[in-house]
C-alpha positions as CSV (number, residue, x, y, z in Angstrom):
1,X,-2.9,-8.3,-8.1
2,X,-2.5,-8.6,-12.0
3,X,0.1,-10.3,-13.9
4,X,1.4,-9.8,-17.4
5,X,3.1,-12.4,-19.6
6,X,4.7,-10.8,-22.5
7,X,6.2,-12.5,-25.5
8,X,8.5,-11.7,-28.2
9,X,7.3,-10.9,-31.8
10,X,6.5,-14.3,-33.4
11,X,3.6,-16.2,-35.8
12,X,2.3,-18.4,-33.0
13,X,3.7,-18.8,-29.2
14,X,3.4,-22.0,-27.7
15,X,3.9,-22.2,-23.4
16,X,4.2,-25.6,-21.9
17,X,2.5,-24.8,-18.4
18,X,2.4,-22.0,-15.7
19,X,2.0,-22.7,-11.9
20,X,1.5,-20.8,-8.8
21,X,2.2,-21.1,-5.4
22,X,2.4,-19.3,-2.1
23,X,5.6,-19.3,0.5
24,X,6.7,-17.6,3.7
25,X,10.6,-17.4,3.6
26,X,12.0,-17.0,7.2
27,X,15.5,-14.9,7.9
28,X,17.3,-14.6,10.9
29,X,20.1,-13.1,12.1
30,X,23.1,-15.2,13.0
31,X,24.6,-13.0,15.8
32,X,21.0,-13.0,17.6
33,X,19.5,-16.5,16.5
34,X,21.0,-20.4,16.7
35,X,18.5,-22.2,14.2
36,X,19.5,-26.1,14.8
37,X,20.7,-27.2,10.9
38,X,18.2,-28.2,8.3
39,X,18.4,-30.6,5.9
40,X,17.9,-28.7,2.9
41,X,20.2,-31.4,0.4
42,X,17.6,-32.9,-1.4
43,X,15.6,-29.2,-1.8
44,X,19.2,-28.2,-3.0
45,X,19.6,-30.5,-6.2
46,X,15.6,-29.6,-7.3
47,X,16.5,-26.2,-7.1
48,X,19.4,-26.3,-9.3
49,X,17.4,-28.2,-12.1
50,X,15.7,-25.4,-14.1
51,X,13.3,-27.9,-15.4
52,X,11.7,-27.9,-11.9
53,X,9.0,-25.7,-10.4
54,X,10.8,-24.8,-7.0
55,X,8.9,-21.4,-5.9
56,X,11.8,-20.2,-3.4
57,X,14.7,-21.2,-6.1
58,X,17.5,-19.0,-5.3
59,X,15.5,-17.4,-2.3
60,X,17.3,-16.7,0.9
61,X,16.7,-18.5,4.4
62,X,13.8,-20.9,5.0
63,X,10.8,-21.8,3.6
64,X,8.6,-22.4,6.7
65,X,5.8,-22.5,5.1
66,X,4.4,-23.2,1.4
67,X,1.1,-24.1,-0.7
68,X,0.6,-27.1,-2.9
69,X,1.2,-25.8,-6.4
70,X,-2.0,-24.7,-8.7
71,X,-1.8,-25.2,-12.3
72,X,-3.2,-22.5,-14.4
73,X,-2.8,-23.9,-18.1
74,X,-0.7,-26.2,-20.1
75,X,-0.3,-25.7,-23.4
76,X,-1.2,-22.4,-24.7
77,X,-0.7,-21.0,-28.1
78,X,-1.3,-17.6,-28.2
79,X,-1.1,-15.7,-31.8
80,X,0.3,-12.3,-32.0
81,X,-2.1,-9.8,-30.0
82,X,-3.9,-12.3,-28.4
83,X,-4.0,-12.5,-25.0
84,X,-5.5,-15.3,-21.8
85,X,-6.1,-14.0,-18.3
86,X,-6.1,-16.8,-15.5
87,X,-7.2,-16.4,-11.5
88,X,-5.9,-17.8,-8.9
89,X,-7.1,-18.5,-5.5
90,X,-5.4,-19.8,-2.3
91,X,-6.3,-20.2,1.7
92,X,-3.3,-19.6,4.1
93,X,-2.7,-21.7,7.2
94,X,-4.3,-20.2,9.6
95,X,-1.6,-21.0,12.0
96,X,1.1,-19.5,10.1
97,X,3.2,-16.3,11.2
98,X,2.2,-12.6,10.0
99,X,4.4,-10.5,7.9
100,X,6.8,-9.2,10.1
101,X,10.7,-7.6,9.6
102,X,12.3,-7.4,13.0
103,X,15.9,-6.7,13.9
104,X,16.2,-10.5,15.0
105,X,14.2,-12.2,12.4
106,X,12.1,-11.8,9.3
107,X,8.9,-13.5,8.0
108,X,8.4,-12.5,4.4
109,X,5.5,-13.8,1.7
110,X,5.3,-14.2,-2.0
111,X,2.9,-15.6,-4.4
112,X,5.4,-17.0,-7.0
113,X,4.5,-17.5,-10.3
114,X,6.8,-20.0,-12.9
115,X,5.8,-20.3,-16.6
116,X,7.8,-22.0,-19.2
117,X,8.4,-21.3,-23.1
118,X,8.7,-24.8,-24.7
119,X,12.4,-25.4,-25.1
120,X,13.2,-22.9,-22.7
121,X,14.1,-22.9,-19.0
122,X,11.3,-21.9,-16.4
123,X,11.0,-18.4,-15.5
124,X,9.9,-17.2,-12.2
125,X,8.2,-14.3,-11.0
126,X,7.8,-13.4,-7.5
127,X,4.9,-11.4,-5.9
128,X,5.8,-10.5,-2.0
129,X,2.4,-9.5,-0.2
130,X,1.5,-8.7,3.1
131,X,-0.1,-11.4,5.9
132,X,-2.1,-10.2,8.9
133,X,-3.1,-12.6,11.3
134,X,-5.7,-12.8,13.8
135,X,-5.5,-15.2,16.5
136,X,-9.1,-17.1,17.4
137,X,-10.5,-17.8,14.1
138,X,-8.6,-21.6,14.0
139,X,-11.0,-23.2,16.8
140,X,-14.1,-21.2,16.0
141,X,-17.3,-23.7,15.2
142,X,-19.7,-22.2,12.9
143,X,-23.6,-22.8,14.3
144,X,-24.6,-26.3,13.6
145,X,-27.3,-25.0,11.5
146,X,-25.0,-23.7,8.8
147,X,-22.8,-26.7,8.9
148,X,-25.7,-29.1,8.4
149,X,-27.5,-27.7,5.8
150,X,-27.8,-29.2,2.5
151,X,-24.9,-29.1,0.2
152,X,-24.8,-28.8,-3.4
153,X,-21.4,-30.6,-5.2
154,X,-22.2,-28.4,-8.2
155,X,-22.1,-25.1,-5.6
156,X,-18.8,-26.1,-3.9
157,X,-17.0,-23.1,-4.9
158,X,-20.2,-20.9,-4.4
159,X,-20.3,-22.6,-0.6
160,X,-16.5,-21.9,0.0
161,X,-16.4,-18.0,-0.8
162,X,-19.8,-17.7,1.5
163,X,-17.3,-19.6,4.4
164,X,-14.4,-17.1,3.6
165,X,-17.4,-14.2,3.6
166,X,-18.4,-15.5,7.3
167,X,-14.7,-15.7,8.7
168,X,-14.4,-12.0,7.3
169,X,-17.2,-10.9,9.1
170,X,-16.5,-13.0,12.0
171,X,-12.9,-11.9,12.3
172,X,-14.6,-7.9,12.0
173,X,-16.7,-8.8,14.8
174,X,-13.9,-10.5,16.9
175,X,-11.6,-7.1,16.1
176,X,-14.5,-4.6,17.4
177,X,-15.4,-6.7,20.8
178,X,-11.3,-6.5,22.0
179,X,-10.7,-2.9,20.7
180,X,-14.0,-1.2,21.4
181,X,-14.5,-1.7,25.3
182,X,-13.7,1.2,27.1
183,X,-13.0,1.5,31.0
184,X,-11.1,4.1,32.5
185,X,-7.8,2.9,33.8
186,X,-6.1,5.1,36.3
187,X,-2.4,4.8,37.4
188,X,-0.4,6.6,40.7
189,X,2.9,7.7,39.4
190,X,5.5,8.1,41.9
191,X,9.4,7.7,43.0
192,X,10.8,7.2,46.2
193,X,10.6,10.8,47.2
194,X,6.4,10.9,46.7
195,X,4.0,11.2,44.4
196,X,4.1,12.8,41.1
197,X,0.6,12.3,40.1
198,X,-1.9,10.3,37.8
199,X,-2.4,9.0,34.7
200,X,-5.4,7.4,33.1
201,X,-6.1,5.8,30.0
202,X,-9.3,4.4,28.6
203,X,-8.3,1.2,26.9
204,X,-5.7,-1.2,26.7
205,X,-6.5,-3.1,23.2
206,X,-5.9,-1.4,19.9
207,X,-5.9,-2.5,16.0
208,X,-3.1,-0.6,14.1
209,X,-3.9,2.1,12.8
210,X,-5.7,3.5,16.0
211,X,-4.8,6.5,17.7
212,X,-3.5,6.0,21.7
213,X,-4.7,9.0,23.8
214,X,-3.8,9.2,27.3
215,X,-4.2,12.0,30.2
216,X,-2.1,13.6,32.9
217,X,-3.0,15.3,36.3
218,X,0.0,16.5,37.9
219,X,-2.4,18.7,40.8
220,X,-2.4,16.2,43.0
221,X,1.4,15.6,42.9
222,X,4.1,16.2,46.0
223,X,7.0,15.9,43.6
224,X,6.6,18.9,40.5
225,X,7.1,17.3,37.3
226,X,9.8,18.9,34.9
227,X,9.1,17.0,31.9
228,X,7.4,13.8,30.6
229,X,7.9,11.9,27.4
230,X,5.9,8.9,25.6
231,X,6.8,6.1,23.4
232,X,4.8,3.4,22.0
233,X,7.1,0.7,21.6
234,X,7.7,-3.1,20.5
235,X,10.0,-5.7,22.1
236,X,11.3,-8.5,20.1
237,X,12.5,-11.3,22.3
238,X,14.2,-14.8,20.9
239,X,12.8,-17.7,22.5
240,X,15.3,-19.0,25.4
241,X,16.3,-22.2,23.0
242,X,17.1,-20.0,20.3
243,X,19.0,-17.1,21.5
244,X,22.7,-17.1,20.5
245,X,23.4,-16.2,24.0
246,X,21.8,-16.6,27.1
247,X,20.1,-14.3,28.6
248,X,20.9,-11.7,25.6
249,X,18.8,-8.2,25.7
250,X,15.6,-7.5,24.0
251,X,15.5,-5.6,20.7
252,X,13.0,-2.5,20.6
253,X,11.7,0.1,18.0
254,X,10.2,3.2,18.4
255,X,7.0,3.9,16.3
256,X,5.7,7.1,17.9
257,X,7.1,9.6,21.2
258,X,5.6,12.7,23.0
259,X,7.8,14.9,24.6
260,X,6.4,17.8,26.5
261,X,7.5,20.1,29.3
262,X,4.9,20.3,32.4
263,X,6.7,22.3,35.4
264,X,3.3,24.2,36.8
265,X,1.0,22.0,34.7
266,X,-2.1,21.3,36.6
267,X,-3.3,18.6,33.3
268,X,-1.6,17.0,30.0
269,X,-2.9,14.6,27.5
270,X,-1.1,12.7,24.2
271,X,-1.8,11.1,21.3
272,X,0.2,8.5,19.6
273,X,-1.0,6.9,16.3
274,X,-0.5,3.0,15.8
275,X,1.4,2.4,12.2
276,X,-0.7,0.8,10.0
277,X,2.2,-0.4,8.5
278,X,3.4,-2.4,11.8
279,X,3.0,-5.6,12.8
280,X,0.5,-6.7,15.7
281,X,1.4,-8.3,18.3
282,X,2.3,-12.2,18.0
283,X,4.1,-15.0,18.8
284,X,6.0,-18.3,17.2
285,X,8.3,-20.7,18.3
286,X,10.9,-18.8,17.9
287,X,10.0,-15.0,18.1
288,X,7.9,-12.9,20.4
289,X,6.8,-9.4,19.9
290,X,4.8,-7.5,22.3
291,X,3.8,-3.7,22.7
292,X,3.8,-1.5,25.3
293,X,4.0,2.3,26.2
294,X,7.3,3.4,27.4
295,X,7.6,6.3,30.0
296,X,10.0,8.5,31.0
297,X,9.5,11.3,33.5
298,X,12.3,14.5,35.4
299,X,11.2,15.2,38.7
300,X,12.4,17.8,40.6
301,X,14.1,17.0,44.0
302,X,13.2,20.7,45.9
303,X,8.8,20.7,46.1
304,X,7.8,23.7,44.3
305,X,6.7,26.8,45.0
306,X,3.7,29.1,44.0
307,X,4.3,32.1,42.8
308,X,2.0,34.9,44.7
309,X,0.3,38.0,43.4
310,X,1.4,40.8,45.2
311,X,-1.9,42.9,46.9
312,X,-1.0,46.4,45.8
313,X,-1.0,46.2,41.8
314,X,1.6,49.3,41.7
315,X,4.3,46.8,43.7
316,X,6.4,45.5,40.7
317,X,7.6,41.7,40.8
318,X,10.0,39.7,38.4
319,X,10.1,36.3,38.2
320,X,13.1,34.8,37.1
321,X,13.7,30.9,35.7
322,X,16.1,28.7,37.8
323,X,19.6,28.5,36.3
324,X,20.4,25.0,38.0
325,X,17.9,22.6,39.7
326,X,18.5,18.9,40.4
327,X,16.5,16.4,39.1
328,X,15.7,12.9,39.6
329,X,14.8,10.6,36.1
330,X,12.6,7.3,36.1
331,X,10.8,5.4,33.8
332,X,7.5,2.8,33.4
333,X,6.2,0.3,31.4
334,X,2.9,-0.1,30.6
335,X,2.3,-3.0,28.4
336,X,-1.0,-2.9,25.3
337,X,-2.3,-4.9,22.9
338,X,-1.8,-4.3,19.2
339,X,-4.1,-6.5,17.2
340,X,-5.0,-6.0,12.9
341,X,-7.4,-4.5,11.3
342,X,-9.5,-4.8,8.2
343,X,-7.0,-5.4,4.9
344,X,-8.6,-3.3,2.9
345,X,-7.4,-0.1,5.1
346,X,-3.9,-2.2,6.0
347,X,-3.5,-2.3,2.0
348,X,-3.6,1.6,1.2
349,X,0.0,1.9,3.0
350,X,1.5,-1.3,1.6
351,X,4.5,-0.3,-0.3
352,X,4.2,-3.6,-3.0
353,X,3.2,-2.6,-6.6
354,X,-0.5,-4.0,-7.6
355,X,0.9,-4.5,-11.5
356,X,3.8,-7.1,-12.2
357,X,4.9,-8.5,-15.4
358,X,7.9,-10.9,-16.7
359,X,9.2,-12.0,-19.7
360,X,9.4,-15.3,-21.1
């Protein structure tokens, strides 16, 4: 990400100071979610002071989570065409939520940034991002070799990026053992009337972005199979102290179906991609969102018959569709895990622009 200050046409530009500092803004839904009341009074009175640095100024909901503040210069003259570039580099919790924007509840990130012209009231400019989180990294104990071996103080930054290199690779390794063993599963599918056949499925564990593939056989079946479709689905559930009312219904989205008809189909298979966009699977105090394959499947209630082929090739036969049958519906549940993948391949479908710029 790159940021732009721009200044109006003057001799000489003076800025007092410019901060930074990352915060996770929670929203809910008040028909879905009771929050118990926060005491937000003294946060209220900084906020209105527009001599303070308050990131989420303005900002709706909660701030649930937030980073000390980092200064990046104080007192900076800059002449007319001159310019200053500054980094800035911050480690997130590693216990805090991922991005996520649910029907019950949202968890949103920004990197603010707040500059002030002398004389002049702060400006703020707000940077949302994306957050992926993978769960196992917070108790993970690094050999005892690498944490024993001398230390320069000179090197500390030099020591900390090779740590952040190490949990990236150690995170990579973590994602390929869950997503990359492959058994065959097999399921019976059947009603109350018999069975309507098989269906099998390799692996359970996927990082978004995969594709779900997932087989049929409908020869071994009693009960023919009209029609079958597949949807790979997420259920957001409230927490049981939280919901607004008790026992209130699950909320779930649709990311990807397959629908196909399969009356006389020995074998079927499907494919379903995994957004890269969406949000793995997770879980807070107050929100829970699992994944799972949704199924839905029209049985006929008659068994079917084959159709022969007559002996004597000159002996002319017509076959001729039902106009009416009756059919029984059910559905299944098959629940998967949706872990992240690598940010770099997460970043080419993010939606937030790389460039942004304010004026002061």
């Amino acid at each position: 990400m790159s940021h732009c200050l721009s200044l109006s046409s003057a001799p000489s530009e003076m800025l007092a100071w410019a901060s930074a500092q990352i915060h996770c803004q929670f929203h809910s839904s008040e028909n879905r979610v009771a929050l118990p009341p926060s005491d937000d009074s003294k946060h209220d009175v900084q906020a209105e002071n527009e001599t303070v640095f308050v990131p989420n100024r303005g900002e709706r909901g909660q701030c649930i989570l937030s980073t000390p503040p980092k200064i990046l210069f104080c007192d900076l003259r800059l002449d007319p065409g001159e310019s200053k570039s500054y980094s800035y580099c911050e480690t997130l919790p590693v216990d805090g939520p991922p991005s996520f924007r649910g029907q019950s509840v949202k968890y949103v990130y920004k990197l603010t940034i707040g500059c002030q012209r002398v004389n002049s009231p702060i400006k703020l400019l707000r940077v949302p991002f994306r957050v992926l989180v993978l769960h196992g990294l917070k108790d993970y104990q690094f050999p005892q070799d690498e944490v024993v071996a001398p230390s320069n103080p000179f090197l500390e930054e030099e020591e900390g990026v090779k740590k952040d290199s190490r949990l990236a690779d150690l995170a990579t390794e973590l994602l390929m053992a869950a997503t990359s063993r492959r058994s065959l599963h097999v399921y019976n599918i059947s009603n109350t009337r018999g069975k309507v056949g098989k269906f099998g499925i390799f692996k359970t564990v996927y990082k978004i972005g995969e594709d779900i593939l997932g087989t049929f056989n409908f020869s071994e079946g009693d009960i023919p199979c009209l029609q079958y479709s597949v949807s790979l689905q997420t259920e957001e559930s409230i927490q049981e102290e939280f919901q607004r009312r008790h026992g209130q219904p699950v909320s779930y989205s649709t990311h990807a179906r397959h629908q196909e008809s399969c009356l006389h189909t020995a074998r079927s298979s499907f494919s379903l991609p995994v957004p890269l966009s969406s949000t793995p699977g997770f879980t807070t105090n107050i929100v829970s969102l699992k994944w799972r394959l949704h199924f839905e499947f029209v049985t006929s209630r008659e068994s079917g018959e084959a159709h022969t082929v007559p002996e004597n090739p000159s002996e002319t036969i017509t076959w001729t569709g039902v106009e009416q049958i009756e059919v029984d519906t059910f559905s299944w549940d098959l629940p998967i895990k949706v872990l992240p993948t690598n940010p770099v391949l997460a970043s080419y479908v993010s939606q937030f622009s790389s460039t942004n710029s304010i004026t002061i």
